[in-house]
Each structure stands twice: as structure tokens, then as C-alpha cells.
N, C-alpha and C positions, 0 to 999 in steps of 0.2 A: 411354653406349653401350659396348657389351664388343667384345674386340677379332677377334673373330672377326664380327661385324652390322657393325662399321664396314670391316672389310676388305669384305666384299658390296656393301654400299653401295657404296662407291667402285669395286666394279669395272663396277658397273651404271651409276652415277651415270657414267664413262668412255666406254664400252663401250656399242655397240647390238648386236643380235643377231647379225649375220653377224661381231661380232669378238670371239666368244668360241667357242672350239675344242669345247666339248660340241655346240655348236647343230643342230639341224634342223629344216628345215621342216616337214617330215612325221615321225614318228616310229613308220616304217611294220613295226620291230621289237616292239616297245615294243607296237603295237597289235594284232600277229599273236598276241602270246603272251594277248592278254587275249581276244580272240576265242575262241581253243585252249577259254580255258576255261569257253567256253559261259554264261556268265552272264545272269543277268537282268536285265533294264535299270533293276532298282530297285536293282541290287547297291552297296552304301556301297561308294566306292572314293577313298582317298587319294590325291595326287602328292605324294612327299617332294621336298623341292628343286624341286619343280615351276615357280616364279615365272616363272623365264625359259623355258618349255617353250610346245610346241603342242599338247603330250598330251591336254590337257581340252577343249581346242576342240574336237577330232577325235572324243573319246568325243562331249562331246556332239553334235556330227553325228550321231553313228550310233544317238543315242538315248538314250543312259546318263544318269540325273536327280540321281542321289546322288551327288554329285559333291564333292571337297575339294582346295583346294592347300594344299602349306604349304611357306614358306619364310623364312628368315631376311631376307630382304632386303625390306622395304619397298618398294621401286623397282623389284625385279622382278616382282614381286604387279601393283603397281599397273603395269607396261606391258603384263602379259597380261590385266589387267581393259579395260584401251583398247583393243588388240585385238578384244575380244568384244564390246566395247559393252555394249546392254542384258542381254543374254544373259547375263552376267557375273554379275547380281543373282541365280541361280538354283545358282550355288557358292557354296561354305561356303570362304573364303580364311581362311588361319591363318598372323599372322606369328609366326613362333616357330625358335626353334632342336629340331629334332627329338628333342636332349634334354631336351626340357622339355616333349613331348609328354608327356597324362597320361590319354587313353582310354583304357578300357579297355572290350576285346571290341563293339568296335565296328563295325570294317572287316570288310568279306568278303575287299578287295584292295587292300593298300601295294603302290605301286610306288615305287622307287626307280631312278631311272636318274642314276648321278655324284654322287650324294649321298656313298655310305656309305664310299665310298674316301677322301673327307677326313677323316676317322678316323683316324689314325695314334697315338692314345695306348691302352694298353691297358683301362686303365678304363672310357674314354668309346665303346671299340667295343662292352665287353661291356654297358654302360648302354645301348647303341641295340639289341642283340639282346633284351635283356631286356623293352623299351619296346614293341618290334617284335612281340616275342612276348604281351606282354600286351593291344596293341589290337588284334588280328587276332581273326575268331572261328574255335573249332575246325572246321575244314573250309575254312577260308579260305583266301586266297595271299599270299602275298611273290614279287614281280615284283622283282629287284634286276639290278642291271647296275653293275658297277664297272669298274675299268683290271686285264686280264689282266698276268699274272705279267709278259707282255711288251711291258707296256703301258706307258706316263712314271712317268717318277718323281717327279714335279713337272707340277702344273698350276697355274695363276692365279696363280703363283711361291708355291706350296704347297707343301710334300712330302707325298704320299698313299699310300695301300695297294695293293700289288698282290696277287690273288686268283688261286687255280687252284682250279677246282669242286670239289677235295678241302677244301682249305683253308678256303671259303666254307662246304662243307656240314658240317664238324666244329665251326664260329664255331654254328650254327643248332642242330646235332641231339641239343639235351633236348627243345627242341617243335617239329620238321619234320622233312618226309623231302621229301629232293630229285626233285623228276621231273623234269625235264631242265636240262642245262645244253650250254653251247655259247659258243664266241668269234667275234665277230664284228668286222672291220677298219671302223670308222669315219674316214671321209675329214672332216675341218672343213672349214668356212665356207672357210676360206683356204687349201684343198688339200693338209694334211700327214693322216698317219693315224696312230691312236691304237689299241689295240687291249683290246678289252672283253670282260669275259664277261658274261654272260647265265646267269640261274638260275631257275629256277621253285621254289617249294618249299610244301609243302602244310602247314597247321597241323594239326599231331595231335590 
């Protein structure tokens, strides 16, 4: 096991949901921006990072069939597949490290929410732009949410990236153009805030 899949483990294998500071129950941002974009309910949509999320429950309530998570962490896969119960058999779960994703032009919509901020080596950010851009189809989306410029500098005793929507949309623009971006103050489980931005960005 590599040492970024045994750090996850272990914070999952630790950790239930309300005691990890990304958390929410509803991820009622996250699911305004995918409404925005009008989609179809057969629309292929990824969660990167997704394992410990309630993103896909939600889609699916409202309909969405194309469904995927993918996450490094085994443990958190498998608590949001308990969660859903039988439902659960009708998602496409991917454990993997996002760098080792290898679709291509698959998705209509990667979303990302607190993924791509653990990135801090410069190769490994531009290998996830590259990856990003190759399974996405042209006319697709990239749904991304990281830690604003004024956001930790350290999570899960990590050191991570901080973004300002200039900065975000220059990392993206050989294949996207940004429609909107925005920061928004998430409060954790255990009442401190963190502060994220929010990107939409269209594939060329």
C-alpha cells in the first residue's frame, strides 16, 4: 500500500463523518452548480474524492442513473456504499488514486470537491489537469471546489494548495473556459470555517 492510500485509510479507518472537517450532509453547493447545468439524467457524472461524500445519494434522489465515485480510500467507498444499501449496486465505485484514472472522454461532469487541493507537487497537479482534461467530453464540465487563497494551509495534517479563480483558470486554459467562479465560507462538522472556491469550467 503507497503512502498516500494508507494515509486515507487510516483517517477513515479513525474518523466517522462528522469528524472530518470537509463533511456535509447535504452538499447543497455542489448540487446547485450541477442543476445550473441543466443536464440529463443519463448524463456520465464522476465524484473525485467522492468515498466519504453524500453527493451521489442526492444525485441519485433526483434522478441522475450514470453515476461514479472514485476514491483512494477503500473505507470510505465502502461507508457510502452502506449508506445507500441496495441502491448502491447501480454506481460504478472506482478505488483508485485520481492519478491513475485512464478514461478517456467519458464524463459529461467531474466534480471535485477537496480533492484537487491535495496536490501540492507540481507535476502531480499538472498530471490531474491533463487526466481531467482527457476524460471529460468536449462540451462537458469540471465542477472543482478547493481551499481559497484564504483558506488552511494544512488539512488532515497535509499541506495543500490554495487557489484564486485566476490561478485555477490559468492551471485549466489549453482545454476550458471558466463560467463562473465564487468563494464560499464552509463551517465543519465541528464548527470552525474553512474557506473554498468554487469553479465551473466548460471543456472546449
Amino acid at each position: 500500500m503507497n503512502k498516500k492510500k494508507e494515509h486515507w485509510e487510516s483517517v477513515y479507518a479513525m474518523k466517522d463523518d462528522h469528524q472530518v472537517s470537509w463533511y456535509q450532509d447535504v452538499p447543497k453547493t455542489s448540487l446547485r452548480l450541477i442543476n445550473e447545468l441543466q443536464l440529463s439524467l443519463e448524463s456520465s457524472i464522476i465524484d473525485i474524492g467522492g468515498g466519504n461524500s453524500n453527493f451521489t445519494i442526492e444525485l441519485q434522489k433526483l434522478g441522475y442513473k450514470n453515476l461514479s465515485v472514485l476514491d483512494i480510500s477503500g473505507l470510505a467507498l465502502m461507508r457510502t456504499k452502506e449508506k445507500m444499501g441496495d441502491a448502491a449496486n447501480t454506481v460504478n465505485w472506482v478505488e483508485s488514486d485520481v492519478l491513475d484514472l485512464d478514461e478517456f472522454n467519458k464524463y459529461e461532469v467531474i466534480h471535485d470537491r477537496a480533492t484537487f487541493h491535495f496536490l501540492t507537487n507540481e507535476d502531480e497537479i499538472k498530471k490531474y489537469v491533463d487526466i481531467v482534461s482527457g476524460a471529460i467530453i468536449k462540451g462537458g464540465h469540471l465542477v472543482i471546489s478547493t481551499f481559497a487563497i484564504t483558506g488552511p494551509e494544512k488539512c488532515s495534517n497535509l499541506q495543500v494548495s490554495q487557489y484564486s479563480s485566476s490561478t485555477l483558470a490559468n492551471l485549466f486554459n489549453e482545454n476550458f473556459k471558466m463560467i463562473s467562479s465564487f468563494n464560499e465560507v464552509h463551517t465543519s462538522p465541528y464548527g470552525t470555517t474553512q474557506d473554498f472556491l468554487f469553479c465551473v469550467l466548460a471543456r472546449l
